[in-house]
N, C-alpha and C positions, 0 to 999 in steps of 0.2 A: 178801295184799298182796305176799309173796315172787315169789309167781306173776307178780300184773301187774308190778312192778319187772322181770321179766327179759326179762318179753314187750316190753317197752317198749326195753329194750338190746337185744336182738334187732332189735328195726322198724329202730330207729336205726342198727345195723349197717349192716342191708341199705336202706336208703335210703343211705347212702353210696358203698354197692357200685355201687347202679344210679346214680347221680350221677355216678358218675364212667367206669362203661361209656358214659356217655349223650354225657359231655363228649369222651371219646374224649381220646389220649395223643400229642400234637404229636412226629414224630419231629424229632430235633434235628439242626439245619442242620449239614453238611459242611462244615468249613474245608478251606483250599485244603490242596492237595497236597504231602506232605513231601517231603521229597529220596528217601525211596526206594518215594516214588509209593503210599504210604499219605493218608489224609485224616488232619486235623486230628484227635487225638486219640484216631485209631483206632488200636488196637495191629499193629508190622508183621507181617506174614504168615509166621509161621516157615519156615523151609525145609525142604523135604521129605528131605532128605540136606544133609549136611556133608560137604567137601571140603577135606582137607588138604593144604595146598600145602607142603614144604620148602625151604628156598632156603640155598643156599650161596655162598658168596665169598669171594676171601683178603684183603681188604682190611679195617684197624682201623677200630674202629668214628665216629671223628671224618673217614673221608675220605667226599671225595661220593655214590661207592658207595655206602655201606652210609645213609648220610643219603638220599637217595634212593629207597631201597626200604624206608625207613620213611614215606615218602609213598606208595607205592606197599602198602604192608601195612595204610595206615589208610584209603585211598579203595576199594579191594580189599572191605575188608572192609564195609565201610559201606552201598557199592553192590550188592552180595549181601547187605544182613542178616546179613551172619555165615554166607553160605552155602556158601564160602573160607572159611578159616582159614590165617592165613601164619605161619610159621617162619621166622627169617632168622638163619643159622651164619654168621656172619661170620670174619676174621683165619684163613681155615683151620683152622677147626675140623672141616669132615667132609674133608680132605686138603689135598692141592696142586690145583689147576685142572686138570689133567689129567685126574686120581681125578674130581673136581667132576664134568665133563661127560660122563666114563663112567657115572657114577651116575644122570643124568640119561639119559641113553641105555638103561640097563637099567630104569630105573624106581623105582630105590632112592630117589633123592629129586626130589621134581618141579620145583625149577627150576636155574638158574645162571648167573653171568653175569660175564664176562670174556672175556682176551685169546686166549682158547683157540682157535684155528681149525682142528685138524687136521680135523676133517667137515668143514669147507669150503674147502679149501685155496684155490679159485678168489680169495675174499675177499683171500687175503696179497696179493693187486695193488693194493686201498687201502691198504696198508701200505708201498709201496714208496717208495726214498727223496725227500725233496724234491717229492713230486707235488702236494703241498698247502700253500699260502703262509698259511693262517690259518683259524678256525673255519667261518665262511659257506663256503668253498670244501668244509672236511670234510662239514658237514652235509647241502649241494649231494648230495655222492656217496653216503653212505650211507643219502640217504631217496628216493635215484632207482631208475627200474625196472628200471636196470643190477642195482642191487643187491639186489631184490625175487627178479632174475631166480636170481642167485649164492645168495641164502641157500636155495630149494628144496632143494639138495644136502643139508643137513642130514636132511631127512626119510626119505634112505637108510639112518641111523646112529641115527633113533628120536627124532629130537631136533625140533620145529620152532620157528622163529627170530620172536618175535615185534615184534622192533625192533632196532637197532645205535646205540648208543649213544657216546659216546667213551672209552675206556678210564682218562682222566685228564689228557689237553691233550698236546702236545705235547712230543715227547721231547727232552732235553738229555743233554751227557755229564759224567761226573765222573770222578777219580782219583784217589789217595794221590800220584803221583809227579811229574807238570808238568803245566802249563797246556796246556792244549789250542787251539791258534792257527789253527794248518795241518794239513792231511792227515798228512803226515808223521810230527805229535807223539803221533800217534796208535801211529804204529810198535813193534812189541814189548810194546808193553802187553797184560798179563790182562785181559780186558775179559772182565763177565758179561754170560751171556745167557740167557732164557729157553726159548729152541731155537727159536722163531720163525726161519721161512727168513729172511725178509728182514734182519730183524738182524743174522745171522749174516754174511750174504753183503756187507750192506753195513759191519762191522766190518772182514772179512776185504778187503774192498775196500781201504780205507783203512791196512791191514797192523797188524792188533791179531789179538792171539793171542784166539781165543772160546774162553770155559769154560762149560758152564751150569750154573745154580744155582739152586735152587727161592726162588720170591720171600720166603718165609715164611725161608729159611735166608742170606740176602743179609749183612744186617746183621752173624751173625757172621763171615761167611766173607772181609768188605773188615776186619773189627776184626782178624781173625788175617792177614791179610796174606798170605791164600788168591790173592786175586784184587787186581789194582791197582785196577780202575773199574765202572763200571758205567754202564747208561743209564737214564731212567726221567724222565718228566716230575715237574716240579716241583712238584705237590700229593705226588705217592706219596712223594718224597724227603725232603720235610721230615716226611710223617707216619711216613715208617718211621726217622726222624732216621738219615740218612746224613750228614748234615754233621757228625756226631760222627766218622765214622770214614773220611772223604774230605774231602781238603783241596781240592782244585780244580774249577770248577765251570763248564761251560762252554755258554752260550745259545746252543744252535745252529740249534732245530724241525727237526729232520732227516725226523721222521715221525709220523705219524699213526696210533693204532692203534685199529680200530674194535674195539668192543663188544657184541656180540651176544647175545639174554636169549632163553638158551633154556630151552623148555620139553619134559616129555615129550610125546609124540604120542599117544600113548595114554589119561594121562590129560587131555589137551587135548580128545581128540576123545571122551574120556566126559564132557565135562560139555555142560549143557544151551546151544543154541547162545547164551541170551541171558547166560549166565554168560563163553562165548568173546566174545562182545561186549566184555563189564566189560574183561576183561579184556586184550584190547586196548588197548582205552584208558586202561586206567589205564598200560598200558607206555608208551604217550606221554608221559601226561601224568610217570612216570618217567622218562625221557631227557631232557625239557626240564631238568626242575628238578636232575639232575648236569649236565648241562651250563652249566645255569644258576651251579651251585655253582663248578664247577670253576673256571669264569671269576672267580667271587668270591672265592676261597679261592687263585688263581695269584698274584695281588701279594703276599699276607701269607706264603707258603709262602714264595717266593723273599726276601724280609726275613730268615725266617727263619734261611734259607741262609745270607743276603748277613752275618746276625750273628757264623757260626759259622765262615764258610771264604769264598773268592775265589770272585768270580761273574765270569767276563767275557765279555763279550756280541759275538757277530762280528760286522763292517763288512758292507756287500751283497758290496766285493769278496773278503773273506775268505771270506764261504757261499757266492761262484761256486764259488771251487775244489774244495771239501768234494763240492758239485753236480756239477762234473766229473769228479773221482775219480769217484763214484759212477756214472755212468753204465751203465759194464760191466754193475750187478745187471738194468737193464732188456735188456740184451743180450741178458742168461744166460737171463733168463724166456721172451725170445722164442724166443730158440734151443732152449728143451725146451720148447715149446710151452704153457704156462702163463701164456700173453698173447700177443696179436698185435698187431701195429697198429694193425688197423683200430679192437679193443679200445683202443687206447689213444690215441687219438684220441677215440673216443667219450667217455673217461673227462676225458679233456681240454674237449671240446666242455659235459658236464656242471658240470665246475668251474665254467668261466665263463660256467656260468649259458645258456646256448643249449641243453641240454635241460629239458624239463618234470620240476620235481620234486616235493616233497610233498604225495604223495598217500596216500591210508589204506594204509600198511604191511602189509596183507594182505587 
């Protein structure tokens, strides 16, 4: 009886075996396509290598900067699977900006992004003074093929440039000692400066004595009574709280300083080209949203200000003058050849919009 009992669990085994080889095993339908182009429920494709990106910048972590390339580190990553990996050293923690984009240049860490121009010096001519009346105009010049053309430069110093961004809106002036009105009030005053030409030349224009001061060392060097003022658009100055230690504050948009997110070249040009793709656009899609920010975050900065110290803001006829001092720094450019006219013309003709601009940044 043992015997037929097992022979019997046996049959019944295998008549279920062939039942169901017979019915055969429906494969199961594909849902659509996830964001990173996997199907419904399929696991995504790990990546063959991992790519560590490091990123440095001297700005605190509440300004748009670094808000910014936390959009920029989670689309990054997302879009590759995790095939990037981003780091972001914000407030100067791998140096001053200087260090930053050397580092970038030898390779030490893969990205940066700031007001640093010395690889592209051609750039300091969207920085020159008064040439830009408002945002539409900045972005006009920095996503045109004028500027496509200027950022190439960097790739002689290891660096390549994959957008220009705004550095933080438009620059204003401050000081511990008078209101700043007229050119004049400007006279004798310590004014800091990053070492930017154009800053310097248009401080020295308006007859202010230039010191320069690392951004990161600013705040003590106006509280010790190092320096009287400084410049710096109105997001940077509220978050590095300068209206703690400068009383006057004066709304002038004297200048525009572009942004440039460079990477290295090397490891740029080692990753797979659909990784330079991502990455591309995810820097877009980075520049919109500081810009975006900066615009959002400029009214509550300047409140800020307006709570702590004297904001005064100049007539059209008060910023001809400032306009007409200035003039000489365009002189000076043309005269060492570091712009010509027809250049500046062109860049003119771009402002207002009569050249073709936004087009894929590389």
């Amino acid at each position: 009886m043992r015997i037929v009992y097992r022979a019997w669990i046996l049959m019944a085994a295998l008549m279920v075996l062939v039942l169901g080889g017979c019915g055969g095993f429906e494969k199961p339908e594909e849902g659509p396509a996830s964001a990173t182009g996997q199907g419904k429920g399929v696991p995504a494709k790990k990546p063959e290598r991992i790519y560590s990106m490091q990123i440095g910048h001297s700005q605190p972590v509440d300004n748009p900067r670094h808000q910014s390339f936390l959009l920029f580190k989670k689309l990054l990553e997302e879009k590759t699977d995790g095939g990037i990996q981003v780091d972001i050293y914000p407030a100067g923690q791998l140096g001053s900006e200087a260090s930053m984009l050397e580092q970038v240049c030898d390779g030490t860490i893969q990205g940066f992004r700031g007001g640093q121009l010395e690889i592209v010096p051609k750039m300091l001519v969207f920085s020159l003074p008064f040439l830009c009346e408002d945002r539409t105009q900045a972005e006009r010049l920095v996503n045109s093929e004028f500027a496509r053309e200027i950022s190439m430069d960097s790739l002689k110093s290891g660096a390549t440039i994959l957008g220009i961004g705004d550095a933080g809106g438009f620059r204003q002036f401050s000081n511990s000692v008078r209101m700043i009105r007229r050119p004049e009030d400007l006279r004798g005053l310590k004014m800091r400066s990053n070492g930017m030409d154009t800053i310097n030349k248009t401080l020295e224009a308006l007859g202010a004595e230039v010191m320069t001061v690392p951004y990161n060392d600013l705040y003590m060097a106006l509280k010790a009574g190092t320096i009287d003022g400084q410049e710096n658009p109105w997001v940077n100055s509220s978050g590095m709280r300068f209206y703690e230690v400068q009383k006057y504050f004066t709304e002038v948009n004297y200048q525009f300083h572009p942004e440039p997110f460079y990477v290295n070249t090397r490891w740029y040009e080692s990753l797979p080209r659909e990784y330079q793709e991502i990455l591309e656009e995810c820097t877009q899609e980075m520049m919109k949203e500081n810009n975006r920010l900066i615009d959002e975050n400029e009214v509550q900065a300047m409140e800020n200000i307006r709570a702590n110290a004297e904001i005064y803001t100049l007539s059209s006829e008060e910023r001809q003058a400032f306009v007409e001092a200035t003039q000489v720094v365009y002189e000076e450019y043309m005269e060492n050849g570091l712009l010509t006219r027809d250049e500046l013309a062109r860049m003119k003709r771009i402002i207002r919009g009569e050249e073709e601009q936004d087009y894929p940044y590389r």
